[in-house]
Structures are given as C-alpha cells and as structure tokens.
C-alpha positions in Angstrom: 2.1 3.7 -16.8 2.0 4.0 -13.0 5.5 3.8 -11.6 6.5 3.4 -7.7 7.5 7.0 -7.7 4.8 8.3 -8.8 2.8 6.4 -6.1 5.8 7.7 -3.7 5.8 10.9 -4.8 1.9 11.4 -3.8 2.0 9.4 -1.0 5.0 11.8 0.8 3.1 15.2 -0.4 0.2 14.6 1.7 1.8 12.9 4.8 4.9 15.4 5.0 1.8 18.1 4.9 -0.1 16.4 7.8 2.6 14.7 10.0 5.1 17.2 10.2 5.4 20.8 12.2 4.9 23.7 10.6 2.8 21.6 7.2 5.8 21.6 4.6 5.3 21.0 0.7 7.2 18.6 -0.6 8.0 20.3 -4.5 10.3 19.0 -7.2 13.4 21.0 -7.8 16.5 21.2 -10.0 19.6 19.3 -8.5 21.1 19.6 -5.8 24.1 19.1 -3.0 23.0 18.2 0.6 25.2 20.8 2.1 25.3 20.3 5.8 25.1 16.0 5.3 22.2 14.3 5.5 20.6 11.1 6.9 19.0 8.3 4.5 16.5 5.4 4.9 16.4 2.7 2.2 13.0 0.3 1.3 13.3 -3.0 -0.2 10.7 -4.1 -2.3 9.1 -7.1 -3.5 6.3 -8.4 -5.7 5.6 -6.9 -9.5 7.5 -4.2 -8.7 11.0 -5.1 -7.0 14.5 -3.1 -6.5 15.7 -0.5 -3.8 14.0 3.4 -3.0 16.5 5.3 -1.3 15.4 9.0 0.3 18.4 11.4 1.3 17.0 14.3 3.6 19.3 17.4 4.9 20.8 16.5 7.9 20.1 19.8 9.3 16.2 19.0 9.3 17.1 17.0 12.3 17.9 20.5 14.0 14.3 21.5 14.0 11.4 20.0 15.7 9.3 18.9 12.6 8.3 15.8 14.6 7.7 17.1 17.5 9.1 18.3 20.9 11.5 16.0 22.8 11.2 12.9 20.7 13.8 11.3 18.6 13.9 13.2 15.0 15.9 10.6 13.5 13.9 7.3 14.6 10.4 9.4 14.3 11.4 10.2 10.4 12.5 6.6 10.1 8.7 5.6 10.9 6.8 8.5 8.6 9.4 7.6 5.8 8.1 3.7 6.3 4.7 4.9 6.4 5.2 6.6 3.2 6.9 3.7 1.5 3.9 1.1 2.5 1.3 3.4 1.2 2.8 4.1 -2.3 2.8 0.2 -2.3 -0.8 0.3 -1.3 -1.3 3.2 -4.2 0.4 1.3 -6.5 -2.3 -1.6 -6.8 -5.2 0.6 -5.9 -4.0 2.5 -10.0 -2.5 -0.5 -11.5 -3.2 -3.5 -10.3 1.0 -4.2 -9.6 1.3 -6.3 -6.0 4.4 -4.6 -4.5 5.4 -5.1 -0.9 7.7 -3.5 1.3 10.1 -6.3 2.1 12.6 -4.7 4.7 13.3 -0.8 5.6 15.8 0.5 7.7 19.1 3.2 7.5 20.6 3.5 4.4 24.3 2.1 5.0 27.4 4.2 4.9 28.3 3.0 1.4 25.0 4.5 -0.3 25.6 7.8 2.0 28.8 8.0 0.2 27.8 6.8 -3.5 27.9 9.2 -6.4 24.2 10.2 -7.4 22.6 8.0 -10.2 21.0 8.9 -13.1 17.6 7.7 -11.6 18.1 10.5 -8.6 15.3 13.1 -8.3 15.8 16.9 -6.2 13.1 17.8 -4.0 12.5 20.9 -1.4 10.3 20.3 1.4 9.0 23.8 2.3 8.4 24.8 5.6 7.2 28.3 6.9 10.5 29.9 7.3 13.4 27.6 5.7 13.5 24.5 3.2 15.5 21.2 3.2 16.7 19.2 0.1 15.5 15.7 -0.3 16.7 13.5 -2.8 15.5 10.3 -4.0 17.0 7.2 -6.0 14.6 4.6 -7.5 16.3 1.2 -8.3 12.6 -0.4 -8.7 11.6 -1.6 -12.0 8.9 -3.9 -13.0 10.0 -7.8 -12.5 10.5 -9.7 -15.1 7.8 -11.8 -16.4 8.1 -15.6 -16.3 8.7 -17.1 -19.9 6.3 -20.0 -20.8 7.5 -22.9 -22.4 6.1 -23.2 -26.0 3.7 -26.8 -26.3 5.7 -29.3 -27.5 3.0 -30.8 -29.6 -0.4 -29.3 -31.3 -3.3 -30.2 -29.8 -5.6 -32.1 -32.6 -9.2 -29.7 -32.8 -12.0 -31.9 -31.6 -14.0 -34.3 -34.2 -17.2 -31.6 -35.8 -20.6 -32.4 -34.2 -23.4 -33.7 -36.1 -25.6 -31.2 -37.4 -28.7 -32.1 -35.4 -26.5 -31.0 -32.5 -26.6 -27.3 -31.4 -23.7 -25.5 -29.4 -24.3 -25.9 -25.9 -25.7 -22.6 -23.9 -24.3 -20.5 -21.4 -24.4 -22.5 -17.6 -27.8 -20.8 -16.4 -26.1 -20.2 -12.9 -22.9 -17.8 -14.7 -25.5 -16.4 -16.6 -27.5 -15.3 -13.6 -24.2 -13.8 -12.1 -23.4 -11.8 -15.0 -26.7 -9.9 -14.5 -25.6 -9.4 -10.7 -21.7 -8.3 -11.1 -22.7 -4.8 -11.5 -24.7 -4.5 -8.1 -22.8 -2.3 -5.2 -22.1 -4.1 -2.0 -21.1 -2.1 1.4 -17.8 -3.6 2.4 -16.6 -3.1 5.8 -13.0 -3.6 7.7 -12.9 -5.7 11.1 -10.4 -4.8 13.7 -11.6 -7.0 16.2 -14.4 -8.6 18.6 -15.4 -8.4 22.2 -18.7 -9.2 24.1 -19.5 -7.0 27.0 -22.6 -7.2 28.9 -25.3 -5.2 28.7 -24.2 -2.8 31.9 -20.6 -2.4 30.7 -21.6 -1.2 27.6 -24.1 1.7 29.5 -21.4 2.8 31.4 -19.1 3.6 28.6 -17.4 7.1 28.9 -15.1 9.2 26.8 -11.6 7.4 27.6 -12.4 4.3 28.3 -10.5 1.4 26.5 -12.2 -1.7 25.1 -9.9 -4.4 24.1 -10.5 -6.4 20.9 -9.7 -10.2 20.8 -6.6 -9.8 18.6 -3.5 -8.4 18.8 -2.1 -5.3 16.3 -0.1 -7.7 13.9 -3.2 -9.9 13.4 -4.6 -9.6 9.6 -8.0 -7.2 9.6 -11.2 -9.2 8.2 -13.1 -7.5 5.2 -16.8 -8.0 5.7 -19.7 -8.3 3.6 -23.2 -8.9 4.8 -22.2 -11.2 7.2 -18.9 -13.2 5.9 -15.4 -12.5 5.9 -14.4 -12.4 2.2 -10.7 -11.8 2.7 -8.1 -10.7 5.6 -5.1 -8.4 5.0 -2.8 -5.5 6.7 -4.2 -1.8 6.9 -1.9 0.5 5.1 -2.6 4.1 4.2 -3.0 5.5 0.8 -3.2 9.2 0.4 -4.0 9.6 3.7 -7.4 7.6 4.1 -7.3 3.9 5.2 -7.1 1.1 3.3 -6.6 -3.0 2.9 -3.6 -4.4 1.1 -5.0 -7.9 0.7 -3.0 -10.8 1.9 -5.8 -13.6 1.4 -9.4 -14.0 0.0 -12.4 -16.9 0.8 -13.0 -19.3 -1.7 -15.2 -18.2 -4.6 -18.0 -19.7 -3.5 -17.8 -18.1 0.1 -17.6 -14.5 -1.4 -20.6 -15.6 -3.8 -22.3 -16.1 -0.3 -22.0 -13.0 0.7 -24.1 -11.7 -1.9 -27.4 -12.5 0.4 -27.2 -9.1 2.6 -28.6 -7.6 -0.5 -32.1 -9.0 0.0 
C-alpha cells in the first residue's frame, strides 16, 4: 500500500537534488540527535489521508547558502518544504487513487521542537559535497476512517419472474458504443490563461517580453480536450514534472463531448 511517506520520501529526493546548492541526496540513516538544534515545519492534511507530517532539519543548514545567496534560509526552506508536501499529495493519487490535501503548513510550534521523538520518527542525511545535515521526520497521517453504512432495515422483495415469451433486455446501444471507445487515447492539455493580441503585437514579440493572461495565479487551471474544458484544478508538482490535482470535473455528458477532436 502507498503511504504519504512514501510519496514524501520521493517527492523530497528529487527536489532537495534540484532546488538546493551544491545537489544533496536525501538517504535514510540510523537515528539520530540534532546536535546544534534544528528548525521544523509541520503540514496538515486532509482528505483520505489525514493527520500531521512534521520535518526536523539541522539548524546549522541554515549556516550555509543551500538556497541561495542573500535570501532568507529559513523562509526559502519553508516554501521548498511546502512544495514538497503538496506534491507527495499530488503522488499520492497519481499511485493510489487516495485524495489528500494539504490543509495548512507553517513552523512547527515550540512544543513539537521540544517533544520526545515518536515511534513513527524516521533519520535521514541530506548529503551535500563537503558536509551532511540530519533530517528527521514524524508521520501522524493515517488513512481516515471509512464511514459506516447503516444496514437496510427491511429486505427488498425480488421482482415478480417475467413471462417466458419475454427475453432479458440488451445492453443500451449508446453504453455499448462507448465501451468500444474507452480504450482510445485522447491529447489532454492544461490552460493557464487567454489573451487576444492583434496581429502586429504578436510579430513583434521578442525574448523578454511579458504577455499577461486574463487570470490571476490563484485561479484554477482548465484541462482541455479537443476543444472543451473537462475539468479545472491547482498545478502541483509530482516528481518534478507538472501536474493537475483536480478540484472539479464537467458533467458527464460535457466530457463525452469532448470526444469529437478525434475525428
């Protein structure tokens, strides 16, 4: 079974390799202190999978430049470590199908800094060219409970047997006609945006220039195929590539639609 951490654990390996200085590992490793303190970011989350991820890091990575000259370490590993969060989420439906959602993410409070380590810690180093940090995680998410269904309070009679001259009805001849399409690859492709520009604007387009879309960055992206939108959603990142966490589809019938820019 797929597990959050699992999702995490891929999700940090290849951003920690291609957002930070130097292109540290991330590798498991037997337990261990934090010895000059450490900083800590915690992720709520929400959906199938629910419960608090918590990642300790050596405070004395904040002594070297891994994000960067002259920028904030502390705030900068704050935004990588929420990247990394939202992607496992993303990961985490691509393998199993489990909706899970980052709910809220922000600096672990004193009293977790200061909390024994639980059984479900786990040790990492994160291996840069010359020196290594620890990295600890603690994963508090488990699976949410599934919602119990009241039993029927009553059997439902079977219906009355049909005469004999009657046959069983057939298959509708329309889902029959789909099942022999459901197989057939459609190109999908994300939206960010409109704009119309005349004809003269767009021939004197240069390297550098900006063209501004006709929504903002927290607007949902549209997923297009052929020429409908057959659902909008956020763009997260899963092991580095883009991708679509869904947030709400067309009706049935409008995706069926869409099946005309095969033809």
């Amino acid at each position: 079974m797929t597990t959050y951490i699992d999702c995490w654990i891929n999700a940090a390996t290849a951003l920690f390799s291609q957002a930070l200085a130097g292109e540290p590992q991330l590798v498991e490793a037997p337990a261990s202190e934090l010895e000059s303190g450490y900083f800590a970011f915690a992720a709520t989350l929400g959906g199938d999978q629910t419960g608090t991820f918590v990642v300790l890091i050596d405070r004395g990575a904040l002594d070297s430049p891994l994000m960067g000259e002259g920028v904030d370490q502390k705030s900068s590993w704050g935004e990588l470590l929420r990247e990394v969060a939202e992607s496992a989420a993303g990961e985490l439906l691509i393998k199993s199908g489990g909706k899970c959602r980052v709910e809220k993410f922000q600096e672990a409070p004193a009293a977790v800094e200061g909390a024994a380590e639980p059984a479900s810690s786990r040790s990492f180093l994160l291996k840069g060219p010359e020196r290594a940090w620890a990295l600890i995680v603690r994963d508090e998410v488990h699976a949410a409970p599934a919602a119990q269904k009241p039993e029927p309070a009553v059997s439902v009679a079977p219906p009355p047997p049909q005469p004999p001259s009657v046959t069983a009805p057939m298959a509708p001849p329309d889902r029959a006609g789909l099942d022999l399409l459901l197989d057939i690859e459609l190109e999908a492709t994300l939206r960010f945006g409109c704009r119309e520009l005349p004809l003269g604007q767009v021939l004197d387009l240069g390297p550098g220039d900006v063209v501004q879309l006709d929504r903002t960055v927290n607007d949902p992206v549209d997923l297009v195929i052929g020429d409908k939108i057959v659902a909008r959603g956020e763009v997260v990142l899963v092991n580095g590539n883009f991708g679509l966490r869904v947030t709400e589809v067309a009706t049935p019938r409008k995706r069926l639609e869409s099946i005309r820019c095969i033809f």
